[in-house]
N, C-alpha and C positions, 0 to 999 in steps of 0.2 A: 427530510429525505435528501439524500445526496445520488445521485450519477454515477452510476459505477465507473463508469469510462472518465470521470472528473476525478473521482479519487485516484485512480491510477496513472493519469496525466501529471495529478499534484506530487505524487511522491516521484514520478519518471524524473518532472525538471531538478525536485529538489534531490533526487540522486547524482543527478549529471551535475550538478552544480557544487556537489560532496566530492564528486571523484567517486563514485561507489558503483558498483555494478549490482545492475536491477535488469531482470530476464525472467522468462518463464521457465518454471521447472520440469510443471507437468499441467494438464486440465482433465479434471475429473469430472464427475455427472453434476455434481450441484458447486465445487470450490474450482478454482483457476489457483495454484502454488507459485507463486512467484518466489526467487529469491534475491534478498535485498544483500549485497557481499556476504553470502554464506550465510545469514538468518531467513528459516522460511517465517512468509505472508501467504498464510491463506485468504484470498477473497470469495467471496459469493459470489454464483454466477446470474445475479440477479439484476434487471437492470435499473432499480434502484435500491438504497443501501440505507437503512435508519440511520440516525444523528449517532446513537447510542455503539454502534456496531463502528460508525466509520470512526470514533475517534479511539475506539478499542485497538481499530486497523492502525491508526495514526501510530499511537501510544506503543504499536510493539514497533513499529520503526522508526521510534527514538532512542531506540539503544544503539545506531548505525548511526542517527541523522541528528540528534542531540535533543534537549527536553523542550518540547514546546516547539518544535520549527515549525510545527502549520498553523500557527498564530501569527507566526511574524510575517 
């Protein structure tokens, strides 16, 4: 289980560190929509996040961020 607030911290720096803008779009009753330069990120608003779900969350912001950035 991952931290909600650790997954969004991880993708925050490695946005600022792309150059990309990552903002809130909107918060709804159970998701928080962030958008990562024009790609929405739905998150959970739960405050913790399964293995399986966070690297789902990873995986759609490597289309912005490139394949594999939160390994390295």
């Amino acid at each position: 289980m991952a931290k909600r607030r650790d997954v969004i911290k991880r993708i925050t720096k490695a946005a600022a560190a792309a150059g990309l803008t990552w903002k809130i779009e909107r918060e709804g009753a159970r998701h928080t929509v962030y958008t990562l330069d024009g790609l929405r990120i739905p998150i959970p608003r739960h405050t913790e996040i399964g293995e399986g779900l966070t690297e789902d969350i990873y995986k759609e912001c490597a289309a912005k961020l490139g394949k594999g950035w939160w390994r390295q």
